[in-house]
N, C-alpha and C positions, 0 to 999 in steps of 0.2 A: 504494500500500500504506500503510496507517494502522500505525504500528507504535508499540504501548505501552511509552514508556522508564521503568525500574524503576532509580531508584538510593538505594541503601539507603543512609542517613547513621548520624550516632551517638544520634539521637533522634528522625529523621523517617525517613518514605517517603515519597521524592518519585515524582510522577507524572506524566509528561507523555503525551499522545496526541500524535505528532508528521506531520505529511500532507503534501505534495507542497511544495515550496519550504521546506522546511523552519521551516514553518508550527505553532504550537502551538494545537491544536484544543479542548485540555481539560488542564487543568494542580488537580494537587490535593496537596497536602502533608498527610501522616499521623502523628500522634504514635506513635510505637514507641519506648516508654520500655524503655533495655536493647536496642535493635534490631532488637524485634520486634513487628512489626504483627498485628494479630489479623486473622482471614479474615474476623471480620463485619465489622468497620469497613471494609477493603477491598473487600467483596461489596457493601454499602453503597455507599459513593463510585460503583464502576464501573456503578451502576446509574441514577447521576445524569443528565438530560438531555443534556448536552454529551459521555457518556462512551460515544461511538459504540464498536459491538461493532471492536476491534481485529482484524487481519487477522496480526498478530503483534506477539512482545513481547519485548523485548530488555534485558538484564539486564547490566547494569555490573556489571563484576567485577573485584577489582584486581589479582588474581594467577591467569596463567596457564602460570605456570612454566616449564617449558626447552620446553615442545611443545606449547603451544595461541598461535599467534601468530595468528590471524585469528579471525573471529566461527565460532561453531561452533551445531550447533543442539544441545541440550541432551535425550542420552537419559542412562541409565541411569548407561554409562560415566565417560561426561564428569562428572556428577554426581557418582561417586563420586574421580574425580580433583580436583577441585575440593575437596573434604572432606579430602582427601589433603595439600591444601596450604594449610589452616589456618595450621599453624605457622607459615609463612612469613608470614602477613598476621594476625595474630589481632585486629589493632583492626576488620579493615573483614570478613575472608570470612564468618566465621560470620552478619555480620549481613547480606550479599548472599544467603546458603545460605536463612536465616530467610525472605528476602523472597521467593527461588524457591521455598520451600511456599507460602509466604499466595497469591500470586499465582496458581501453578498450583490450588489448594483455586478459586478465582475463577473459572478461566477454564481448565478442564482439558482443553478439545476447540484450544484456542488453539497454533499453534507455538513454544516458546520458543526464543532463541537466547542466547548469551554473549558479552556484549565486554568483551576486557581491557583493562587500564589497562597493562598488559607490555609488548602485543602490539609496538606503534610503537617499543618500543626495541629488535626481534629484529634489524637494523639494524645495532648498534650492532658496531663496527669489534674484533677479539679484542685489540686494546692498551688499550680503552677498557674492556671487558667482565670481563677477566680481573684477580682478585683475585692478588695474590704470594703464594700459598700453595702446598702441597707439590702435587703432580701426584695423587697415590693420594686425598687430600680430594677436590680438585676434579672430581676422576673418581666419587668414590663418591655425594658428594653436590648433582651439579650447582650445585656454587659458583659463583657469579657475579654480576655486577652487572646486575637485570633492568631496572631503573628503572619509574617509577610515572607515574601523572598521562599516560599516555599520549595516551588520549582529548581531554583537551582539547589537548595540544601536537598532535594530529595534524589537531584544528580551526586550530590557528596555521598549522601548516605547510597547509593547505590554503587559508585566508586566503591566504598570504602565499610561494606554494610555490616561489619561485626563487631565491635567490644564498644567503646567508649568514646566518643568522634566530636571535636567543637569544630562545625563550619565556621569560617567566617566569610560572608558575601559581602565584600566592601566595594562597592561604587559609589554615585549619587547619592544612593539610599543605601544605608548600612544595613546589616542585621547579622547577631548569630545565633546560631542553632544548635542544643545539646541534644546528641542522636546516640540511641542506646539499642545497640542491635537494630540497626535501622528507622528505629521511633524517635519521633522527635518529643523530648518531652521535658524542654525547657527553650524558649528564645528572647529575645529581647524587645524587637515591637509585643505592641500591645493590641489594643481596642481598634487604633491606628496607623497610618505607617509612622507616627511621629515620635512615637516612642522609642527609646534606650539609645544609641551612640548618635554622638557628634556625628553629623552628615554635610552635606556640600549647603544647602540650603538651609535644612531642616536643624530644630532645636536639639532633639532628641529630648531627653526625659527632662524635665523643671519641674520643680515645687510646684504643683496647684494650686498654695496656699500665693505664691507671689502672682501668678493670673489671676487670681481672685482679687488684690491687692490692685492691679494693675485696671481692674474694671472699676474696682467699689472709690477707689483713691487716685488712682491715676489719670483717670479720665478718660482713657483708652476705653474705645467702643469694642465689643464681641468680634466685629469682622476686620476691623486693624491688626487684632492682637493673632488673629487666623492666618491672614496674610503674611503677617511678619514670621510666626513662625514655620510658615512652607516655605516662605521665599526669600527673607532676611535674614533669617539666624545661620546656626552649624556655621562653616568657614566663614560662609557670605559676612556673618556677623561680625564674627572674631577676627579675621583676617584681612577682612574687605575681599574678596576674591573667594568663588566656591569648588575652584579647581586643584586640588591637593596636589597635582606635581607643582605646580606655580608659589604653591603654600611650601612646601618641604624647600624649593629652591630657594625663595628669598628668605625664608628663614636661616640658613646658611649663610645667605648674606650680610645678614644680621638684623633685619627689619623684626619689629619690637612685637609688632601684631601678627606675623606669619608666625614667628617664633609662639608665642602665645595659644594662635590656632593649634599649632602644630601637637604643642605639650598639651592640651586640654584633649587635641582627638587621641592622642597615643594615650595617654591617662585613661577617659573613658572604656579605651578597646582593651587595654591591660585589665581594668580591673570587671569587665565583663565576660572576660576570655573565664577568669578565674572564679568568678561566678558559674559560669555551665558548668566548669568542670565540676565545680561542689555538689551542681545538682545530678550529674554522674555519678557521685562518688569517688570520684577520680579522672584520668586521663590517658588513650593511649594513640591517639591522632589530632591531632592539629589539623586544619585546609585553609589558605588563603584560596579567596578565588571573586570571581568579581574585578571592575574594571582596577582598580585601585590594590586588591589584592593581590590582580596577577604580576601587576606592572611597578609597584610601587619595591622596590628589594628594601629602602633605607627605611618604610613602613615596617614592615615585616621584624628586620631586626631590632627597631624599636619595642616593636611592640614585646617580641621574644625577651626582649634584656631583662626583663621583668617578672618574667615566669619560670626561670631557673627552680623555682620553689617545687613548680610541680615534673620536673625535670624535661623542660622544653629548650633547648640548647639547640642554634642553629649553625650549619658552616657555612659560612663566609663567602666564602669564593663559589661555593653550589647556590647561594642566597642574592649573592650578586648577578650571576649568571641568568639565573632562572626568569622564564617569561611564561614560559607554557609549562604544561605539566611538569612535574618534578620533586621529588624528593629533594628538601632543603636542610635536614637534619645533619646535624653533628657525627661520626662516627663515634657511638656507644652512649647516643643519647637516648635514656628512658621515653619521652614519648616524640612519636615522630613524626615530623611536622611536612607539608607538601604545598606544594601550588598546584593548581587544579586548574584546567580555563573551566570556565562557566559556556554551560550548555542546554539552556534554557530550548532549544530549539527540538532537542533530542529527547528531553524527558517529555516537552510536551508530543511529539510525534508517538512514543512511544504509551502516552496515557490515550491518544485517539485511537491507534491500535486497540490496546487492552478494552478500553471499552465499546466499539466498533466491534468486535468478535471477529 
């Protein structure tokens, strides 16, 4: 089965035709300025020689709420559930929603199916899941920590599906994931993607008590303080810049506010690395992976210098080197650490399989 993966970014449409071994057939990237692609320039592309008639097509989605945890095929219903939970994702659904018109307008006799970015954390253990909040909220509004970045942690965990495993998917959007024999059953987003590490834009985790503070005192309206935290804070804020090689460079150069970024994001990811691992019980895989994970070597070692404790030691010269897959550990270090390219494209091709029959 060729199955066309659709993942809508914040100014592209990525495109991959994905075939048997998890082979990339036909790969095209779309400007969708505001994130959204036009049906001709799409109609276009998929008419290119490489862009064999797909047998189905599978759409990354980041939020599938308290009840879509496996790939689903995409009627009506589902569609309007999806719309339904906007609010919960507003940086990434609408512009996945946008990319399910252009595509269907494309390829309208085509199967579509959905994979969430949720789904791999429906797993996740009710101590780990469940917010301290009143019972009558949690009941009303399916409260809960769904986590994110699914998709690719569930490429990690499949990588790497036996003992005790911290992903970390570091791009734009951060997150990690403690996978225990394959189950995810600890990450760091929550409710939404804004939760737990420094990211390019985003806050990551703040006192609620200081956005409370911030409406009741500060004078800042509800949709300021919304804004601000998807599109001002993380680097953006700390550094002025939301681009981590740009941040790691001039912090070297000595710039007061990169420097700053820089120690606040490696602080955060240190001491969240060492959280998963608690909720394992321990630790015997490390994965960077992710735009930032793969690419970043002086990331990596930062953040490793830190974790000697749980015997996370990296070599140097394999750490430096590394861009794609790879083993980056120390020789005769207890647990051991890899870069991984992120492969979002393959697990979803392979959840449209599975559930395709």
């Amino acid at each position: 089965m060729r199955v066309l993966v659709v993942n809508a970014g914040s100014s592209s449409l990525r495109l991959r035709l994905v075939g048997a071994d998890d082979a990339v057939l036909w790969a095209r990237d779309l400007k969708s300025p505001g994130g959204r692609a036009g049906a001709g320039a799409l109609q276009a592309a998929l008419r290119e020689p490489g862009a064999a008639a797909p047998d189905a097509v599978g759409h990354r989605i980041v939020h599938g709420g308290p009840d879509l945890h496996a790939a689903v095929r995409i009627d009506g219903a589902v569609e309007a559930r999806l719309h339904d939970l906007v609010a919960l994702a507003p940086l990434h659904q609408p512009k996945s929603l946008a990319a399910l018109d252009a595509v269907r307008a494309a390829l309208p006799a085509v199967p579509a199916w959905a994979c969430f970015d949720t789904a791999f954390h429906a797993t996740l253990p009710a101590a780990a899941a469940t917010y301290a909040l009143p019972l009558a909220w949690r009941e009303r509004w399916d409260l809960r920590r769904y986590g994110f970045h699914g998709l690719s942690h569930a490429g990690v965990a499949r990588r790497f599906g036996t003992g005790r495993v911290v992903s970390c998917h570091l791009g734009a959007g951060a997150s990690l994931c403690a996978i225990a024999d394959g189950r995810s059953v600890d990450t760091t987003m929550g409710f939404t993607p804004l939760e737990g590490l420094v990211m390019a834009t985003r806050s990551g985790s703040v006192d609620p008590g200081l956005l409370l503070w911030l409406l009741q005192d500060g004078g800042l309206g509800a949709g300021e303080i919304a804004d601000a935290l998807e599109h001002g804070s993380g680097l953006a804020g700390l550094a002025g810049t939301p681009d981590l090689a740009e941040v790691l460079a001039r912090a070297e150069a000595g710039d007061e506010r990169c420097v700053l970024g820089r120690d606040a994001y490696v602080h955060r990811l240190r001491a969240a690395i060492a959280a998963m691992a608690a909720a394992l019980g321990g630790l015997d895989t490390l994965v960077f992976t992710g735009g930032a994970g793969e690419h970043a070597p002086e990331l990596r070692a930062r953040a490793a210098a830190g974790l000697g404790f749980l015997g996370v030691v990296l070599h140097d010269a394999r750490n430096a080197a590394a861009r794609h897959d790879a083993d980056i550990s120390a020789t005769g270090a207890a647990v051991r650490t890899h870069v991984l390219t992120a492969r979002e494209d393959a697990e979803i091709a392979r959840q449209v399989r599975a559930a395709a029959g």
